[in-house]
C-alpha angles and dihedrals in degrees: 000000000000127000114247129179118288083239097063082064099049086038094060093042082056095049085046089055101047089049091056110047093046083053096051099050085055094048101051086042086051100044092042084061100047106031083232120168094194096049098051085042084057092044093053091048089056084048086055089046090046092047084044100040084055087052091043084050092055094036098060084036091057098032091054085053111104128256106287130193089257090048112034099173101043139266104266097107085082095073093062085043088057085047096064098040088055084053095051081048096056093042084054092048087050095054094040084055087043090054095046096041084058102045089047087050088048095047099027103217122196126250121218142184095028101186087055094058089042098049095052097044095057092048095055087036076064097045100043093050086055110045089049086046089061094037086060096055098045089043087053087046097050104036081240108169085182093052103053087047088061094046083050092059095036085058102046082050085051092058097039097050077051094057093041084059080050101048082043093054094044093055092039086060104036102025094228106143095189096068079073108069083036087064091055085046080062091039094058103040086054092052090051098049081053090053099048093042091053092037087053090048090051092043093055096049094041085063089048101241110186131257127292110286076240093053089036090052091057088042094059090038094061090040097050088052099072095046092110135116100318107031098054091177158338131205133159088067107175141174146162131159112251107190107323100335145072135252133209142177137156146146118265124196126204128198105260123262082050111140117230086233086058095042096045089052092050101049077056098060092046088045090057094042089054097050080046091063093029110036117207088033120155106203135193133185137202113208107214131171119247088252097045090085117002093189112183094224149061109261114256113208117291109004113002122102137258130199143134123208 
């Protein structure tokens, strides 16, 4: 994970907006035409990625502004924040569409102008897969857990305007309406398995659950390379992602007779080599002295101790 400008982040949220409200206005235009389920589910699910992809845009605004006195440690918890509202967004647009794909089964509406619906559903099927496509890679630059949330529902609309073509397609060939509002019964259960997935992600970071086992292996790596002479042990080793960066703090304990000159230059030097191995680490570092805790056993990642004799 690299930094990037605060403005590459705006700059994608902004991309994401335009796209969708362009889209939306085809869609209902589109779906107004053809009486198509599938095209006004589809609709509803651009109005809940325009409503995330503005909250996306503030979020990745406020989370770039510095540390405050009402915020001491930042503002990029918003971004997670923003995560999981965008989530609750997606599972609403999937029970609206539910609710519309049954009432359209038990009534059997009929479904018009079909080239139009399909048309406008494989063009936004194209946008869609390219703007997400941008917002991903922003999102992986920039550590942005807001970002990759929108690509994620830019993607799942990009699959379900490709199966409302399909379902288009389907009825146009065969005549059978109904395959119609089934497609908006997909369409929200996809939708719904997205939601949950990025609700669970921002869940997760929100509690501060800790890194990756592969991020928290390197972490203890960097870390046991310095227990020598003069560093005897470290414990309390603790971590968790707040926004797009990581966050570290632990215990280390220097061989007595160490001076705190000596001690302070050298948690420098492990704090660089951490971000070294983990860009976009905070780090903090808790001198000790070697007979403040004497633990039997290596540290493990987050909470278990760490010594030599």
């Amino acid at each position: 994970m690299t930094s990037a400008a605060p403005p590459v982040k705006t700059r994608a949220a902004a991309v994401s907006i335009v796209s969708n409200s362009c889209l939306i206005v085809l869609k209902v235009a589109a779906g107004l035409v053809t009486g198509s389920v599938g095209l006004l589910s589809d609709a509803v699910h651009s109005l809940m990625d325009l409503i995330a992809s503005l909250i996306a845009w503030a979020s990745v605004r406020k989370a770039d502004e510095p540390a405050d006195a009402s915020h001491r440690y930042g503002h990029e918890k918003l971004e997670d924040l923003a995560a999981g509202a965008q989530a609750l967004l997606l599972l609403f647009g999937a029970a609206f569409i539910a609710v519309e794909a049954i009432r359209a089964l038990i009534q059997g509406d009929h479904v018009g102008s079909i080239g139009v619906g399909i048309a406008v559903a494989a063009l936004a099927a194209v946008v869609n897969l390219v703007v997400s496509t941008y917002l991903e890679r922003t999102g992986r630059a920039t550590g942005s857990n807001a970002l990759h949330a929108n690509a994620a529902d830019l993607r799942t609309d990009s699959m379900v305007s490709v199966a409302v073509a399909v379902s288009l397609i389907l009825v146009k060939l065969t005549g059978v309406t109904w395959l119609d509002p089934v497609v908006g019964l997909l369409v929200a259960a996809a939708i719904t398995r997205t939601g949950v997935q990025i609700l669970i992600d921002a869940s997760r970071r929100l509690v501060d659950e800790a890194l990756p086992p592969d991020e928290l292996a390197a972490l203890q790596q960097v870390v046991q390379s310095f227990v020598g002479e003069e560093v005897v042990g470290y414990h309390d080793l603790r971590t968790r992602h707040v926004g797009s960066r990581h966050q570290v703090d632990l215990h280390l304990q220097f061989a007595s007779g160490t001076s705190l000159e000596r001690a302070h230059y050298v948690s420098h030097q492990l704090q660089d080599a951490i971000v070294a191995s983990l860009p976009e680490t905070s780090v903090l570092v808790h001198l000790e002295p070697e007979d403040r805790v004497r633990p039997d056993r290596f540290e493990q990642p987050d909470g278990m101790s760490s010594s030599v004799s």
